[in-house]
Each structure stands twice: as structure tokens, then as C-alpha cells.
Steps between C-alpha positions, in 0.01 A plus 500: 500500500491852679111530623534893575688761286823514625583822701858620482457856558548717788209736429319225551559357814406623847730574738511223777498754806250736377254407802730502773804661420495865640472301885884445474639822299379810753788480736661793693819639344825339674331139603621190369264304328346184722528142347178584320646792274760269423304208384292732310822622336522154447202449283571808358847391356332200382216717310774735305732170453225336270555776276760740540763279684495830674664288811777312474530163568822596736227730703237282501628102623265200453660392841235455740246488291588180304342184643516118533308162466578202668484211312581120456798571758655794374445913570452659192631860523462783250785766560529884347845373358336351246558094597259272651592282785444146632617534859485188755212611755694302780844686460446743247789399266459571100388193293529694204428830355357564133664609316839446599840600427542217184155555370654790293089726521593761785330598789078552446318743584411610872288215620219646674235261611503108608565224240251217485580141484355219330641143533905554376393879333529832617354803339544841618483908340756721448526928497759498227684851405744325239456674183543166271152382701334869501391661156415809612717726567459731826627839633845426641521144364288188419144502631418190741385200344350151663609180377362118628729228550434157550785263593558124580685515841805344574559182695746590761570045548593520130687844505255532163489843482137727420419564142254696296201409364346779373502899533188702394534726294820360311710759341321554219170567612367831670598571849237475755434731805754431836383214733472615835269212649572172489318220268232244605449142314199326437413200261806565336422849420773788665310829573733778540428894535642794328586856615408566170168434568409149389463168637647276275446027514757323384526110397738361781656258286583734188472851619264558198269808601104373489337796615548837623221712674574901544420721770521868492806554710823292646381194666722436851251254690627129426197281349279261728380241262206267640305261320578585158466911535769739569462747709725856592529847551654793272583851571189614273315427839311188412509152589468251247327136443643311154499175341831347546403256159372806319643832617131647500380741705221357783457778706662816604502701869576811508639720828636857582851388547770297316522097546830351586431224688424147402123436568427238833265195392259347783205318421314656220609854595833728398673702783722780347612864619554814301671845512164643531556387875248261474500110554228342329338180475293411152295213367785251332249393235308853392798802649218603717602708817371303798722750755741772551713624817689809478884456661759796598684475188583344132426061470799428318535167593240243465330302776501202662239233672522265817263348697184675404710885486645701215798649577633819348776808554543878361785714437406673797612211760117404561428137511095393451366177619177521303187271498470338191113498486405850576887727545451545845820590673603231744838623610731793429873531526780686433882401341798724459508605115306477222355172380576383119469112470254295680462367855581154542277255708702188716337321750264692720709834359524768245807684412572806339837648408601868426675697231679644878612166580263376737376137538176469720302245586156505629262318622233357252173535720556797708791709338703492772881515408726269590841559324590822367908540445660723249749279273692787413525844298344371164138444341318187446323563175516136416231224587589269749531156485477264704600134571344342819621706778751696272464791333754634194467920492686650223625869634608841268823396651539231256498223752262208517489450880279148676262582818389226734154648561364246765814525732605885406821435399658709208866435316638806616512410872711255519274184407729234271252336344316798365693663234535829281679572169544786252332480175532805414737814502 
């Protein structure tokens, strides 16, 4: 059932960098635009693509910014060639890939976000721009599409090889909007969003749609579900609260800026940041604001929480150490680059990698860094993951690379047992 009328049109829809924008487009004539202009150009590409397919997929690579999910033994790896991969986290070597080369269904589309898995199931979203998946025509080809897959994975022992299980939509159905973050499961319900501006919950088992709630622009920020209500953020500059059983609206928040980033759960409170500049903290229950702290530059990447702290970065570089309680600042740093997926908490540390290359690690309590080396000439626009004192970083250079965060070792020095491959080209 669609709870909101369902907004296709452009007229409609506010423009994502309406609050903030015109801080990164005055520059001097001759200058080269900073990492910021780029990621902005970025975004941008992905705004026209939903659309116009205005950028081509050739310009515009999913490398980098697809990510991974560690599960049951196995690194599950989205790629912007259109295959998923189950890589061995101790030496990287392929388990398999879906689909392969005697599956006769082609590469997918660009795989943007992390897969989830459940038990022996993966499901993960696709930004498809084949014109047998797409019904709508766009200017200079097909317009973007999203599709949702959800595959038994194969058993590497048995050689049994991954198969489908179900694709929403099928091929007769109308196409949805591209999926640029990845989904979340809960009680065997998949919650995925749309660029096209809806959120939609699928049965796990079947793929059968049950709901599918509609916001008032393209919805980026990857769901937080938490006792039985699903909360994220769209680009219509609200966060929302919904029933993950019934698709129904509980409450709405609304802020000056666009919501990409998956919304932080502590206690009974939300953590979440906005374009607006703004990181806010509101009442889990009502959407109440409890408190606001203005950073440097855009939230695009959600928080996180350790040891009584919330954690979070901007596209400017700045990295808060907030109090939960009352947003008081507790430390300030600075990294190399702008910030686009969240820091990452191990041990006594937080970590925050840069769409300039840069892995840094701080400490938790005082924001002192420890760490900070550059890992080469590529962003990290991917979340990391990590495995006890190992962390997998997918790069725009299309490699998957490991890190040995508590001894500072990285693959490219020399270090055997760490390893790096190419995923992508």
C-alpha cells in the first residue's frame, strides 16, 4: 500500500543543496576545484542521473563508493561492474561472484551501497541503466532504475554456486527509483530506499512489496530500524519515524538541510546530521529536538557512539566528539579530505577515513591522533569494516585493500599477511 501520493515529478522536489550550496561554487577564475567541489559534483551527477542519465555511467564509477558486509566467514563485496563478490577476508581470493559467466543474466547494475546478510542470504540494491529494467526513457538513453536482489549464496566446500531468489520489481512490473543506500532487515521485513523518493519493505522470503511510505524528494540516508519503527532521512529535509509492520507515518522532523545519513540510536534518543550544518539530537519516541551543534560543513555521514560519546565528521575534514546529553563539544580534530561514511570505533579508538585517502586514528577520550597515513591517490567513499584488529577499505581505485589498525600496518608496505586486490576497473 503507498501511504503518501507518490511524487515523481521534478517540479516537485527540492533541490538537495539549496541551503548550502553557493559555499562551494564562488571560486576565483583559474583554481582547481578542492576535494569538496568535486564531491559536490558528485552528488550533483547523482541528482541529474535519477532523471536525465545526464552522466554517464563511464563518467560516473560506483568504484569507491560500493561497500561490504562481513558475514558467516565470507566478505561480501558490491562492485560498479555490476557482480557481487564473496571474497575470503584472510587472503582475499574470489569464492564466487553473482552472476557469473554460465549464469547467462549479464552484469547488474552499479552496486552502490553494502549488501546485508541473513543466515545463507544476501540482499543488496542496484543503480541499473539497462533499458530492458528501465521504462522510461531518458535524454541520451535509458533513465536509471533500482532493482533489489536477494540471493542464496554459494557454498565455496560444495563449489554450489549462488542463485536467485527473488528480484523486486520483476520485469513486468514498474521500475522503481535507483538504490543508492544499502538495505536493512528486521523480523523478516527488507527496508530499502529509493532515489525516487520512497522507502519501500519487502518480505525477505518472497520479495513481495508490503508497504511503501513516500517522502517528498530522493531518499539517500540508509534506514535505522529499532524496535519495530523505521527510522531515516530524505533530501526533502526531514527525518522520519515509521512502522516497519505498517508503513505509517509516527512522526516527522523537519531541518534546513538535506538528510543523507543513516540516523545513530542510543538509549531513547536519535543522533543524526544534516546539510543544514547542523547535528541534532531528538526524542526517539516523540521527534522532539532535545539539541543542536552547528559544524564547519555538510553531515553527510551518520554518527557513531562509544563509551558515553557520539562521534561524527563533515565534508569539511572536522571531526566532533559531542556529549550525548547536552552537545557539548568535547574534542575537535581535523583529517585530510572530506568525510562521507562514518567513523569507526575499535578499542579505546575512533577512525575516520577520507575521500583524499587518508586513514586516521584518534584517540577516543581526548582526540588526540595517533595514526594518520595516506593509503594512496584515491577516495574512501565506502564504510569500513572491520574484523577484530582488521579493517577492509574499498578505494575509487577499485581495490579492496586490509589495514591492521592496532599495529599500523597496511598491505601496501610490504606486510604478507595483509593483502589487497582489484575489484574493480
Amino acid at each position: 500500500m503507498t501511504l503518501r501520493p507518490n511524487i515523481r515529478g521534478v517540479s516537485r522536489i527540492k533541490n538537495p543543496f539549496s541551503s548550502a550550496v553557493r559555499i562551494w561554487t564562488s571560486k576565483p577564475e583559474g583554481t582547481k576545484p578542492n576535494g569538496l567541489s568535486k564531491l559536490l559534483g558528485l552528488a550533483v551527477c547523482l541528482w541529474f542521473m535519477t532523471f536525465s542519465g545526464a552522466c554517464t555511467v563511464d563518467r560516473f564509477s560506483a568504484a569507491g563508493w560500493s561497500g561490504m558486509t562481513l558475514h558467516d566467514g565470507a566478505l561480501y563485496v558490491g562492485t560498479g561492474s555490476g557482480t557481487l563478490l564473496s571474497l575470503d577476508p584472510n587472503s582475499g581470493a574470489t569464492n564466487w561472484a553473482y552472476p557469473d559467466s554460465t549464469s547467462g543474466e549479464g552484469n547488474l547494475g552499479l552496486i552502490y551501497a553494502p549488501p546485508v546478510a541473513v543466515e545463507d542470504r544476501v540482499y543488496f540494491g542496484t543503480y541499473e541503466v539497462r533499458s530492458e529494467f528501465c521504462d522510461a526513457p531518458g535524454e541520451g538513453g535509458v533513465s536509471p532504475c533500482g532493482r533489489v536482489y536477494g540471493i542464496k549464496a554459494g557454498e565455496t566446500d560444495s563449489r554450489q554456486r549462488p542463485r536467485s531468489l527473488w528480484v523486486y520489481p520483476g520485469l513486468n512490473h514498474v521500475a522503481i527509483g535507483t538504490l543508492v543506500s544499502g538495505p536493512v532487515i528486521s523480523d523478516d521485513i527488507l527496508v530499502i530506499a529509493s532515489s525516487d523518493g520512497s522507502v519501500y519493505a519487502l518480505d525477505a522470503e518472497t520479495g513481495n512489496l508490503q508497504w511503501q511510505f513516500v517522502t517528498e524528494d530522493r531518499v539517500w540516508s540508509r534506514p535505522t530500524v529499532d524496535q519495530g519503527v523505521v527510522y531515516f532521512g530524505s533530501m526533502d529535509h526531514k527525518l522520519y519515524a515509521v512502522g516497519l509492520k505498517s508503513g505509517e507515518l509516527i512522526w516527522e522532523f523537519e531541518t534546513d538541510g538535506s538528510i543523507t545519513a543513516s540516523p545513530l540510536i542510543v538509549g531513547e534518543r536519535l543522533y543524526f546530521g544534516s546539510f543544514d550544518r547542523w547535528f541534532y539530537s531528538v526524542d526517539l519516541q516523540t521527534g522532539g529536538l532535545i539539541w543542536k551543534t552547528r559544524g564547519d560543513q555538510w553531515f553527510w555521514a551518520g554518527g557513531v557512539s562509544s563509551d558515553g560519546i557520539v562521534y561524527a565528521a563533515t565534508l569539511g575534514g572536522s571531526v566532533y566528539a559531542f556529549d550525548p546529553e547536552d552537545g557539548n563539544l568535547l574534542w575537535f580534530n581535523t583529517v585530510t579530505g572530506a568525510v562521507v561514511v562514518p567513523p569507526f570505533v575499535f578499542d579505546d579508538k575512533i577512525g575516520v577515513v577520507t575521500d583524499k585517502g587518508f586513514f586516521t586514528v584518534f584517540q577516543g577520550n581526548t582526540g588526540a591522533q595517533e595514526w594518520g597515513p595516506n593509503l594512496g591517490d584515491f577516495a574512501i567513499r565506502a564504510p569500513v569494516v572491520l574484523n577484530e584488529d582488521l579493517a577492509y577499505i574499498s578505494g575509487s581505485d577499485g581495490f579492496v585493500r586490509v589495514v591492521n589498525v592496532v599495529e599500523h600496518r597496511i598491505a601496501s608496505q610490504g606486510n604478507r599477511d595483509l593483502w589487497e586486490i582489484q575489484v574493480d576497473d
